[in-house]
Each structure stands twice: as structure tokens, then as C-alpha cells.
VODO-771362 format. One record per residue (C-alpha): residue number from 1; x, y, z. Coordinates in nm, 2 decimals. Each point is the difference from the previous one (the first is absolute). Layout:
REM VODO-771362
+-----+--------+--------+--------+
: num :      X :      Y :      Z :
+-----+--------+--------+--------+
: NUM :      X :      Y :      Z :
...
+-----+--------+--------+--------+
***
This chain:
REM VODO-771362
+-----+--------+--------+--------+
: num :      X :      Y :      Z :
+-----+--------+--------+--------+
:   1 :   0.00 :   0.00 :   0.00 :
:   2 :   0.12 :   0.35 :  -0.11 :
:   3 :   0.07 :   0.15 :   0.35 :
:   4 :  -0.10 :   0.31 :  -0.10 :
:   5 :  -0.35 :  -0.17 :  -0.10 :
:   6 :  -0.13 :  -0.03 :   0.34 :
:   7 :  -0.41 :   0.09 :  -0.02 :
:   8 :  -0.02 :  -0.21 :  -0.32 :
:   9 :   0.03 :  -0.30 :   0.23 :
:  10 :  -0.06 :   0.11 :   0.33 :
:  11 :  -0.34 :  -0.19 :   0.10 :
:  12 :  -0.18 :   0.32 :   0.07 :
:  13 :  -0.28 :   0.13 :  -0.13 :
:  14 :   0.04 :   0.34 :  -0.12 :
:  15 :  -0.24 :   0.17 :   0.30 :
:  16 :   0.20 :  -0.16 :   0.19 :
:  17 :   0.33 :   0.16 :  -0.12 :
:  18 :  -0.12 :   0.37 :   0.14 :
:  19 :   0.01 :   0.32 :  -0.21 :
:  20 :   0.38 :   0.00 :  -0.10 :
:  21 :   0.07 :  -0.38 :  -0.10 :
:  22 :  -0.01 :   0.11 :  -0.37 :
:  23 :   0.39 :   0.09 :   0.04 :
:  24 :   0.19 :  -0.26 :  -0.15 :
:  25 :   0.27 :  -0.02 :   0.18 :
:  26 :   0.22 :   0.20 :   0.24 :
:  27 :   0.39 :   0.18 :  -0.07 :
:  28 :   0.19 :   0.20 :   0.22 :
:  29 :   0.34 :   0.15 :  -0.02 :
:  30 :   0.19 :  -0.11 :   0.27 :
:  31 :   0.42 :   0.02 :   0.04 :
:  32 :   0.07 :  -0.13 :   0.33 :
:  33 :  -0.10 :  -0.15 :   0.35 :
:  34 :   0.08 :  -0.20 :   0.24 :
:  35 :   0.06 :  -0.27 :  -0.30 :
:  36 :   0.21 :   0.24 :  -0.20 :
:  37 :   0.16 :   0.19 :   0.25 :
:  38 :  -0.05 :   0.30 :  -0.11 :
:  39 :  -0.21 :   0.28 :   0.12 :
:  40 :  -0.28 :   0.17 :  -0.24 :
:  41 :  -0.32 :   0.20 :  -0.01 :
:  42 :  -0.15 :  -0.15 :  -0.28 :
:  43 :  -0.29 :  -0.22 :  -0.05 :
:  44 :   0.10 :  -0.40 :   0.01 :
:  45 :  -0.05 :  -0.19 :  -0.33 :
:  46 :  -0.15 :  -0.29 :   0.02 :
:  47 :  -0.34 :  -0.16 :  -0.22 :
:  48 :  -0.21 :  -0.31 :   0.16 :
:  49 :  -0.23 :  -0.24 :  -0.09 :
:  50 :  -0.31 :  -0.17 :   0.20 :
:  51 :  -0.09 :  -0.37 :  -0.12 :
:  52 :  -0.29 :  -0.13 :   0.19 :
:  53 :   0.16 :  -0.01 :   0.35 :
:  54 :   0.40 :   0.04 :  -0.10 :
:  55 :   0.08 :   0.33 :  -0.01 :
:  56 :   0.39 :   0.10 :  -0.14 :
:  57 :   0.17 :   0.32 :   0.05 :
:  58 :   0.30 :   0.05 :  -0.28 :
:  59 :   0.22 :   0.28 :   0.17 :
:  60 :   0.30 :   0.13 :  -0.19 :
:  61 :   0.32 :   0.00 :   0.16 :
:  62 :  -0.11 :  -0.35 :   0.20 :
:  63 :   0.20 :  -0.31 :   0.02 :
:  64 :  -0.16 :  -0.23 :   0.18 :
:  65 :  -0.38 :  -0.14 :   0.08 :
:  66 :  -0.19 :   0.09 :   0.31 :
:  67 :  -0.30 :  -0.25 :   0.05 :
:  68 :  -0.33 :   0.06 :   0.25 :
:  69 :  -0.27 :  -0.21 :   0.10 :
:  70 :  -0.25 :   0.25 :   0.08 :
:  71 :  -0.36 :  -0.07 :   0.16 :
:  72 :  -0.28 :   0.22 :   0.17 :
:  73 :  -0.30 :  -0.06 :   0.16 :
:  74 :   0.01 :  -0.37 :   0.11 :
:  75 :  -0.26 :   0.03 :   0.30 :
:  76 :   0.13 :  -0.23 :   0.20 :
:  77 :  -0.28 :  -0.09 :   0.27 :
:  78 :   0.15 :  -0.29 :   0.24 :
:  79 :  -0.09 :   0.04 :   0.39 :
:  80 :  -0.02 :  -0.17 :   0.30 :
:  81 :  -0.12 :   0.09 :   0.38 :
:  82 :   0.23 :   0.30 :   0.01 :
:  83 :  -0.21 :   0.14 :  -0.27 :
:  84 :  -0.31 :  -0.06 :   0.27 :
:  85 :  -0.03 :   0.38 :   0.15 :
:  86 :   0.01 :   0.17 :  -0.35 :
:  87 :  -0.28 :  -0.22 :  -0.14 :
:  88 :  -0.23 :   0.29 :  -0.05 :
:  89 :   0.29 :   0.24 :  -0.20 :
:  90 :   0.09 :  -0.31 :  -0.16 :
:  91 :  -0.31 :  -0.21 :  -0.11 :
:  92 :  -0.09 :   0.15 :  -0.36 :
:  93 :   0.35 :  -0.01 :  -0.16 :
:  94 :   0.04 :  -0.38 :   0.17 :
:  95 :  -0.25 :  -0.09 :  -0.25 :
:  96 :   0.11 :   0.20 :  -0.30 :
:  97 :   0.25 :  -0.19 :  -0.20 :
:  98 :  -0.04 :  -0.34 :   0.15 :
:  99 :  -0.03 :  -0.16 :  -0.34 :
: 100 :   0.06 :   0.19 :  -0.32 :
: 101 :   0.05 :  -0.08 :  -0.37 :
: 102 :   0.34 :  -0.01 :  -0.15 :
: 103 :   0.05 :   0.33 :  -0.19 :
: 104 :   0.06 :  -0.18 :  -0.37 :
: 105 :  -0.13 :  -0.36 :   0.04 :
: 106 :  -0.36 :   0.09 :   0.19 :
: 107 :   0.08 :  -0.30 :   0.22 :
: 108 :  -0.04 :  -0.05 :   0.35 :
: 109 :   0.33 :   0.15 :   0.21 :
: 110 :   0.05 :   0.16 :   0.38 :
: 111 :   0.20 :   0.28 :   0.14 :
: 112 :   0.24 :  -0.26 :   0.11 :
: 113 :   0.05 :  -0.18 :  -0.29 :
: 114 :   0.04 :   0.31 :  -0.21 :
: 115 :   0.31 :   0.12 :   0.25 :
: 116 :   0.14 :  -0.37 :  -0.03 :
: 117 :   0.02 :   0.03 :  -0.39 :
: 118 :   0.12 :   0.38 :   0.03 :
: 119 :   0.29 :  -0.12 :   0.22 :
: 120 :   0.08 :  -0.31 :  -0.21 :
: 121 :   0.00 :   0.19 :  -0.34 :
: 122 :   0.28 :   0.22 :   0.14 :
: 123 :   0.16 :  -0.27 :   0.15 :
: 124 :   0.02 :  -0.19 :  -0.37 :
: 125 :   0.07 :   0.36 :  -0.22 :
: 126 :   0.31 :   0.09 :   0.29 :
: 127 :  -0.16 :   0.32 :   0.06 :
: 128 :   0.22 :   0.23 :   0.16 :
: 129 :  -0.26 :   0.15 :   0.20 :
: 130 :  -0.39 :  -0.09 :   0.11 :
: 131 :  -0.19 :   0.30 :   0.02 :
: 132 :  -0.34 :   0.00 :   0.28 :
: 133 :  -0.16 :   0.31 :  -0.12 :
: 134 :  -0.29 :   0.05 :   0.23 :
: 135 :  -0.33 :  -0.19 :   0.18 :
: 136 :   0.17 :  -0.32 :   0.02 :
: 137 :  -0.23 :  -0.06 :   0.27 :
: 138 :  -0.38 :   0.08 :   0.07 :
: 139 :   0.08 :   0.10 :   0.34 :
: 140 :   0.31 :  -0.03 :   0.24 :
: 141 :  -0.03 :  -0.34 :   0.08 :
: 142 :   0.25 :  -0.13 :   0.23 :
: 143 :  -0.06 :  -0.33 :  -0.17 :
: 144 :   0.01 :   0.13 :  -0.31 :
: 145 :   0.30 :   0.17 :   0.07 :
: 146 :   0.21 :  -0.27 :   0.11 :
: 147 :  -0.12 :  -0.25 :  -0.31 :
: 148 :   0.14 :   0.30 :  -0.25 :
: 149 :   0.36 :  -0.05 :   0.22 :
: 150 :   0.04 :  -0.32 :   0.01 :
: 151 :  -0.08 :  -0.04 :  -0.38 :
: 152 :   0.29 :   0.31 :  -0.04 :
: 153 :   0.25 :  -0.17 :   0.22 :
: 154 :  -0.07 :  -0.39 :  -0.16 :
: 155 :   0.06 :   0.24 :  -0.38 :
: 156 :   0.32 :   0.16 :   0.11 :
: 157 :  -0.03 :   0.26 :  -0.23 :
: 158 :   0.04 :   0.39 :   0.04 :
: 159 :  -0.33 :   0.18 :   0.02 :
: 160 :  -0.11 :   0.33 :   0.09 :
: 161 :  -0.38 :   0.08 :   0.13 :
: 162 :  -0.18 :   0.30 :   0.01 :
: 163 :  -0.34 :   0.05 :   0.17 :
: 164 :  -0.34 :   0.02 :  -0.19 :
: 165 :  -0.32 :   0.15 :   0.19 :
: 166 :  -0.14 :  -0.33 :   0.13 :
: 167 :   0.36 :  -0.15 :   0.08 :
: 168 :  -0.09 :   0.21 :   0.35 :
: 169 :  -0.39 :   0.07 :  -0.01 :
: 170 :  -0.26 :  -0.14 :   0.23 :
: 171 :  -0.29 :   0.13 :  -0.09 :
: 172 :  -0.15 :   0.24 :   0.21 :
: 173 :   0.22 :   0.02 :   0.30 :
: 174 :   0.02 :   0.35 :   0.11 :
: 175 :   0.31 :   0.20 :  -0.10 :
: 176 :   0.14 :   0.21 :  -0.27 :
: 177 :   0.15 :  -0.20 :  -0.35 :
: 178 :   0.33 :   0.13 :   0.13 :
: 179 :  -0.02 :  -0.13 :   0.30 :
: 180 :  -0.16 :  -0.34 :  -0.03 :
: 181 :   0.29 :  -0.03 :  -0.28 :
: 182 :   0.27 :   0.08 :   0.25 :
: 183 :  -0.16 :  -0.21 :   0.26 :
: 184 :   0.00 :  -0.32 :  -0.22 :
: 185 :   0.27 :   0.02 :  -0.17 :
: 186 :   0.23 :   0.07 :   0.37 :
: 187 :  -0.25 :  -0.34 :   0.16 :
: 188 :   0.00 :  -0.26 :  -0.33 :
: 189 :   0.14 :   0.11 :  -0.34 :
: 190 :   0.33 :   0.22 :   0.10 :
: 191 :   0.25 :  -0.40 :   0.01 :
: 192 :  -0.13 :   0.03 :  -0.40 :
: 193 :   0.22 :   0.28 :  -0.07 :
: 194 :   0.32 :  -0.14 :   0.10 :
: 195 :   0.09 :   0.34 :   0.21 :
: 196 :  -0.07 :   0.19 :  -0.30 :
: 197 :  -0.24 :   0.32 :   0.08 :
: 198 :  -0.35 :  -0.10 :  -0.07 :
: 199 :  -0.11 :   0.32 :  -0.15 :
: 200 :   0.29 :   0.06 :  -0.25 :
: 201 :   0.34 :  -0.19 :  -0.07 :
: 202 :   0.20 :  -0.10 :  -0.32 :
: 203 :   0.18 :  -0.33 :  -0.08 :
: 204 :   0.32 :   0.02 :  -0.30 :
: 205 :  -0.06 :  -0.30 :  -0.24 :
: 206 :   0.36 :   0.01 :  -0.25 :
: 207 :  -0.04 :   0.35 :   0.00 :
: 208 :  -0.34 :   0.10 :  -0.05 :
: 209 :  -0.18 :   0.13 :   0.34 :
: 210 :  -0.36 :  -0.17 :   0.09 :
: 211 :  -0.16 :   0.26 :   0.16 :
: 212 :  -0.31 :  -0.09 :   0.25 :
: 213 :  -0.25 :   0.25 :   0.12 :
: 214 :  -0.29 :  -0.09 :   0.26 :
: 215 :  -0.31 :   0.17 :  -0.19 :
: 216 :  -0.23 :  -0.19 :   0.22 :
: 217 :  -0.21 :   0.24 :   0.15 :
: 218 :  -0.05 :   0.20 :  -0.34 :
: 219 :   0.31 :   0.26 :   0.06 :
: 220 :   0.35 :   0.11 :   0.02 :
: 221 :   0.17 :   0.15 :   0.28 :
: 222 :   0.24 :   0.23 :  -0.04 :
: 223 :   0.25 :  -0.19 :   0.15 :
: 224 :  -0.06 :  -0.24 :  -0.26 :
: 225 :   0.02 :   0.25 :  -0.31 :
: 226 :   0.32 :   0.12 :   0.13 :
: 227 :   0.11 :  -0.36 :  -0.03 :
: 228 :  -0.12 :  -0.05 :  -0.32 :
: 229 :   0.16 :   0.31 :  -0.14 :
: 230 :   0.34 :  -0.11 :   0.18 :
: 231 :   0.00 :  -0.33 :  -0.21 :
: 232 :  -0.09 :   0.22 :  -0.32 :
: 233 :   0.35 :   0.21 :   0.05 :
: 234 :   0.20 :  -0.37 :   0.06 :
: 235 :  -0.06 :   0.01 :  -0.42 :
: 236 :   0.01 :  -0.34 :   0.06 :
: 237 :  -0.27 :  -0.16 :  -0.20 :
: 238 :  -0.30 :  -0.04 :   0.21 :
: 239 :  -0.31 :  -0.28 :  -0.01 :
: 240 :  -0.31 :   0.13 :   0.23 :
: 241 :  -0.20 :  -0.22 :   0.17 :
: 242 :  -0.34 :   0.10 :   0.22 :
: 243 :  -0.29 :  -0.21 :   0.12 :
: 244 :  -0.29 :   0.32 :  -0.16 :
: 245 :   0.10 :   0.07 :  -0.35 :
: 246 :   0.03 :   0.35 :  -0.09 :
: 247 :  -0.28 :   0.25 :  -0.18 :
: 248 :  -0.01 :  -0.02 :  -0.37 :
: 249 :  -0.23 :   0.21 :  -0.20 :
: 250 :  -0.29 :  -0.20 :  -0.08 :
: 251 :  -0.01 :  -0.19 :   0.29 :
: 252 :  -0.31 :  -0.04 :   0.29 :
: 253 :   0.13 :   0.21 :   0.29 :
: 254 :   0.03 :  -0.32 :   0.23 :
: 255 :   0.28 :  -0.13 :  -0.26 :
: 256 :   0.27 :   0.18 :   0.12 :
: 257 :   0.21 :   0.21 :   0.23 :
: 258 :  -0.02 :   0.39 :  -0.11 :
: 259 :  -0.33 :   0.04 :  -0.19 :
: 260 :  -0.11 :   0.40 :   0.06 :
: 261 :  -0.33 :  -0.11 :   0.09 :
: 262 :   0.08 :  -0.26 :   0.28 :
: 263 :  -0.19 :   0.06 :   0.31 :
: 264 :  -0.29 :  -0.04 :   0.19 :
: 265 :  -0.25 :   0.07 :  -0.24 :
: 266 :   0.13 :  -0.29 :  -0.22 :
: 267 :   0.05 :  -0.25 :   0.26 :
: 268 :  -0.25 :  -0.29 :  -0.08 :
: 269 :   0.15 :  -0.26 :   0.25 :
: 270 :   0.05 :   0.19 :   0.33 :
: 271 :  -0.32 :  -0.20 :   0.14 :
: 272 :   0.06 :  -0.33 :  -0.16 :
: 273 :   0.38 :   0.02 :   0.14 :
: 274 :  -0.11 :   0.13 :   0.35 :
: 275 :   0.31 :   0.27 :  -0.02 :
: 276 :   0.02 :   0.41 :   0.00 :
: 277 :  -0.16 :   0.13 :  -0.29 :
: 278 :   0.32 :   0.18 :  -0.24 :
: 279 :   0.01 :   0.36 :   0.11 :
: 280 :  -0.18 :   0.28 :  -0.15 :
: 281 :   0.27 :   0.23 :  -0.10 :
: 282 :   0.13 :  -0.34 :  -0.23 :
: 283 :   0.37 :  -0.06 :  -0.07 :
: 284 :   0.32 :   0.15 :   0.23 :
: 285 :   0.20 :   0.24 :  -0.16 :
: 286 :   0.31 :  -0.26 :   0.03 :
: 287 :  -0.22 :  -0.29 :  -0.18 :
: 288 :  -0.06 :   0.22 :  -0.30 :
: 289 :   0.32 :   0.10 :  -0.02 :
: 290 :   0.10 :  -0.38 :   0.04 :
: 291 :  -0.17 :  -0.03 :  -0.32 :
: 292 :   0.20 :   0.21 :  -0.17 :
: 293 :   0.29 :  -0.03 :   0.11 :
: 294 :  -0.05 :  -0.38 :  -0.07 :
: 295 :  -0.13 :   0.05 :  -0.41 :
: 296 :   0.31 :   0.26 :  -0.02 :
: 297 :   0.26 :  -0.19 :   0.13 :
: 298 :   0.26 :  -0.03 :  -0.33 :
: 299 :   0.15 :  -0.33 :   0.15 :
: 300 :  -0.35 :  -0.20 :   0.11 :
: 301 :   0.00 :  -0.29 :  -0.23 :
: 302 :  -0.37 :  -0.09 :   0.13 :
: 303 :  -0.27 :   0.00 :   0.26 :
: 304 :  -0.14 :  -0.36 :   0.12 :
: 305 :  -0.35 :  -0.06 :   0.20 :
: 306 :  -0.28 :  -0.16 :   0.15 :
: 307 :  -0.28 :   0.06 :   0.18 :
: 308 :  -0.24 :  -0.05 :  -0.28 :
: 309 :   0.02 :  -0.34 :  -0.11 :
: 310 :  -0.01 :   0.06 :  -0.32 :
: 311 :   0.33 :  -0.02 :  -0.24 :
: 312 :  -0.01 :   0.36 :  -0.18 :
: 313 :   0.25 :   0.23 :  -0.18 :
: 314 :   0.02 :   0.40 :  -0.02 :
: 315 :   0.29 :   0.25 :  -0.10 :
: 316 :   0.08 :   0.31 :   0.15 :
: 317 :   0.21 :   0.22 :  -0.14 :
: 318 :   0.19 :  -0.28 :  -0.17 :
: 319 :   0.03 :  -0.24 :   0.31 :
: 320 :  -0.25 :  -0.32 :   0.01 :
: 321 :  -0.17 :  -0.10 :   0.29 :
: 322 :  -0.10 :  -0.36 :   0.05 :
: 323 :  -0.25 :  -0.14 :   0.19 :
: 324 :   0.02 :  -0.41 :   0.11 :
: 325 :  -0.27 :  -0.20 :   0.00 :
: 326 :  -0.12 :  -0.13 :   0.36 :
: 327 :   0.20 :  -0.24 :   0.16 :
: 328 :  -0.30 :  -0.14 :   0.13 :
: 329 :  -0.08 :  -0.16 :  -0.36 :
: 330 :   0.33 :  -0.09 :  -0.05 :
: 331 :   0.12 :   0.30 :  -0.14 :
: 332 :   0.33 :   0.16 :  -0.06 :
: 333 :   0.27 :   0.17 :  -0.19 :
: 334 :   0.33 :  -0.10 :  -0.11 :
: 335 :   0.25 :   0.32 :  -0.09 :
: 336 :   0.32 :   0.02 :  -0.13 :
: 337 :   0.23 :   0.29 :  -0.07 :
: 338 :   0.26 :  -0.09 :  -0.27 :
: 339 :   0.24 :   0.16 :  -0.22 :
: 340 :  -0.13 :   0.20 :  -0.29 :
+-----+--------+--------+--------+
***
């Protein structure tokens, strides 16, 4: 396949691709990184291509193969007594994914099972790296929890995790999104990220910087755009991964981090979820200016997601964002970044 040909065989339907999938492929001018040595304000030149769930990244100036596993939104639902005093946060999302179909066969398949595959694929294509992008659990499940590190540890494989808005959510117990995040990840999740900060951290893969930002509660802290905007001046090139995928233009508002008219007028779920409705003045300064910065960073070779369990495809400003399909049905992505 023509790597430069990457909608003609992508799988997607073109409403599925977003308003700027007509481009045909992507080319940056780039002289030099962290792979090159040497320092430069111009744009990286790379192209890629999307093949059904492979997705290949041909930068210039690259030497060697980086290979991820990624997945997002397995749902994992396992719990035992300990789970007993959070029944009533925990009881609709217990029943929520217990059995699913698999994303391309339509057959019969479980949260478990799709992780299992997910972790063996990597294991057979010697992925460098396997990527946990968000709401790999319905709820903090202690249970759940210590299934996912077991199945890690037997693997023996580097991973990274970053939260998704269920990873930490029982429904309807009192407290702010912040706060309830803070509280679950510090009580279950925090042995997932391997002393890494759970809000914002990067991890160097032969050169080219995986950066992981905890969008879970629908925005960025400041703290966390100065990050990103620190890993933009590396020069290094840069792979961005986030549980909420960002606003595109033609997108619902619930798609994605940064839509101008997030808030609480457009929150449909707030009841279903029992959580704080979004707030009426919308999106934090530092969130839209996340957004930005993100879809103007010259060495950002792409933006991967989850959250809506749907595989999907938009490009901003010349970077694609990609969407996995949910874990839960078996779904994943496989990424490489190769020489041009």
C-alpha cells in the first residue's frame, strides 16, 4: 500500500473521517531533533498512513522503528467483597460491558478477553511500548485493579497508563471530578503509573517522546499545558496520547476536549452519570489554549484517543488524530513510526 494512500484503505466511512480527512497525506520540513541532533524551528516532515487498525508514521531523518500496542476503553468490571460499600456508586457500570460484541467479527467477547488479546498482540509484534489510554475500568475496582497487574507483570513488557473518566468514577459519590480523580487515583490506580505523575508525564521510545496527558475530567491544568509546551521546545519528535480526544470541527460537543460550546447547557449525561454538571462558563482558559498549542506544535507527529468507542480520524492543521476502537470489543491499534 502507497503510504501516502492512507483513507483509500482505511476502514472508515467518510462521516467518520471528520471535516479535514480529504487531505491526502501530511509533509513537514523538519532538519533536526533529538534523532538528528540538531536543533531547528521548523515543522517536522513526516506523511502516514491508516490501514484498518495499523497506523505508520514515515518520519524523515528516522533510523529505526518504534512499535505501540495501544488500547482504550476496556471496562474492565471484576469485583469481590471489597467492592461491597460502593455497590450503590458502582452498580450501573458493573453491568455495562459485561458481554459485548467483538468490534470486526460481531461475535460474542468480554472486557477480559479483549485485554488478554490486546496484551498478547503486543507480545507477538515486540511492541516497544503498550499504551492504556483511558477507562480501562468501569469503576476503581480493587479487584479489577489487581487482575490488570498481574496480567502486566506475567507480560513483562513496558507500558504506560493514563486515566480515562470512569478509570476513578463512582457514580454519584459526592465530590468534585477533581477530587474524586485525586482520591482514586492516590487509593487504587496510582501502582499503574510506575511513579510516573498521573496527570502528565512523557516516556522517550529511540528518540521520539510519548507524551501522556490526564484529560479525564474534560480539561487541562495549567500545570499540564506548561508540560506540554516544555516537551514541544525538546524538538524531539513528539506522539500525544489522551484518554478524551480533542475538538474537531464537525464534531458533537461531547467528542472532544476544547469545543467552544462545552458546558452546562450541552451536558446530556450529568443525570445518567450521577456527577457535577460541566460548568457554565465552559472550557478553562489553559484547556483552550491546550488546544492550540497542541494542533500548532511543529514537532507533534499525532494525537491518539479514546473515550468514544468508536475508531475515527480527523486532521487539524496538518496533524491526525486517531481514535481506537473500544477495548471492550476487542479493539485496538497498532502504530509504528518508521523512516521516511
Amino acid at each position: 500500500m502507497n503510504r501516502r494512500d492512507f483513507l483509500r484503505h482505511s476502514g472508515l466511512s467518510a462521516g467518520a473521517l471528520g471535516a479535514s480527512a480529504g487531505m491526502p497525506f501530511l509533509s513537514h520540513s523538519w532538519a533536526g531533533n533529538e534523532v538528528s541532533g540538531q536543533p531547528s524551528q521548523e515543522r517536522i516532515d513526516y506523511s502516514f498512513s491508516m490501514n484498518e487498525q495499523k497506523v505508520q508514521i514515515y518520519l524523515a531523518g528516522f533510523s529505526d522503528t518504534v512499535r505501540i500496542t495501544m488500547i482504550a476503553d476496556t471496562h474492565l468490571f471484576r469485583d469481590d467483597q471489597r467492592g461491597d460499600p460502593y455497590r450503590e456508586y458502582s452498580a450501573r457500570m458493573a453491568k455495562a460491558y459485561n458481554q459485548t460484541a467483538h468490534f470486526k467479527t460481531g461475535e460474542q467477547t468480554d472486557p477480559e478477553s479483549g485485554f488478554r488479546q490486546s496484551v498478547h498482540l503486543a507480545q507477538e509484534n515486540n511492541s516497544d511500548l503498550f499504551s492504556i489510554v483511558g477507562d480501562l475500568f468501569s469503576f476503581p475496582s480493587e479487584a479489577a485493579i489487581e487482575w490488570v497487574q498481574s496480567q502486566l507483570a506475567d507480560a513483562d513488557m513496558d507500558y504506560l497508563y493514563v486515566a480515562g473518566n470512569h478509570d476513578w468514577h463512582y457514580e454519584g459519590m459526592p465530590g468534585t471530578l477533581q477530587e474524586l480523580r485525586e482520591t482514586w487515583i492516590n487509593k487504587r490506580l496510582l501502582p499503574l503509573y510506575q511513579s510516573a505523575n498521573p496527570l502528565m508525564f512523557s516516556r522517550v521510545c529511540k528518540g521520539v517522546r510519548i507524551v501522556a496527558i490526564d484529560n479525564s475530567d474534560y480539561q487541562i491544568t495549567p500545570e499540564q499545558l506548561a508540560f506540554f509546551k516544555s516537551e514541544v521546545s525538546t524538538k524531539a519528535p513528539l506522539i500525544l496520547m489522551l484518554h478524551i480526544p480533542l475538538y474537531a470541527p464537525g464534531r458533537p460537543v461531547g467528542f472532544g476536549c476544547g469545543h467552544p460550546d462545552w458546558g452546562h447547557d450541552s451536558d446530556r449525561n450529568y443525570l445518567i452519570e450521577r456527577r457535577p454538571r460541566w460548568p457554565v462558563a465552559g472550557h478553562t482558559p489553559a484547556t483552550m489554549a491546550f488546544h492550540e498549542a497542541v494542533f500548532s506544535a511543529p514537532n507533534l507527529l499525532a494525537v491518539f484517543a479514546g473515550h468514544i468507542h468508536r475508531q475515527s480520524l480527523d486532521i487539524l492543521h496538518g496533524i491526525p488524530q486517531i481514535v481506537a476502537p473500544a477495548n471492550a470489543n476487542a479493539g485496538f491499534l497498532q502504530i509504528e513510526v518508521v523512516a521516511a
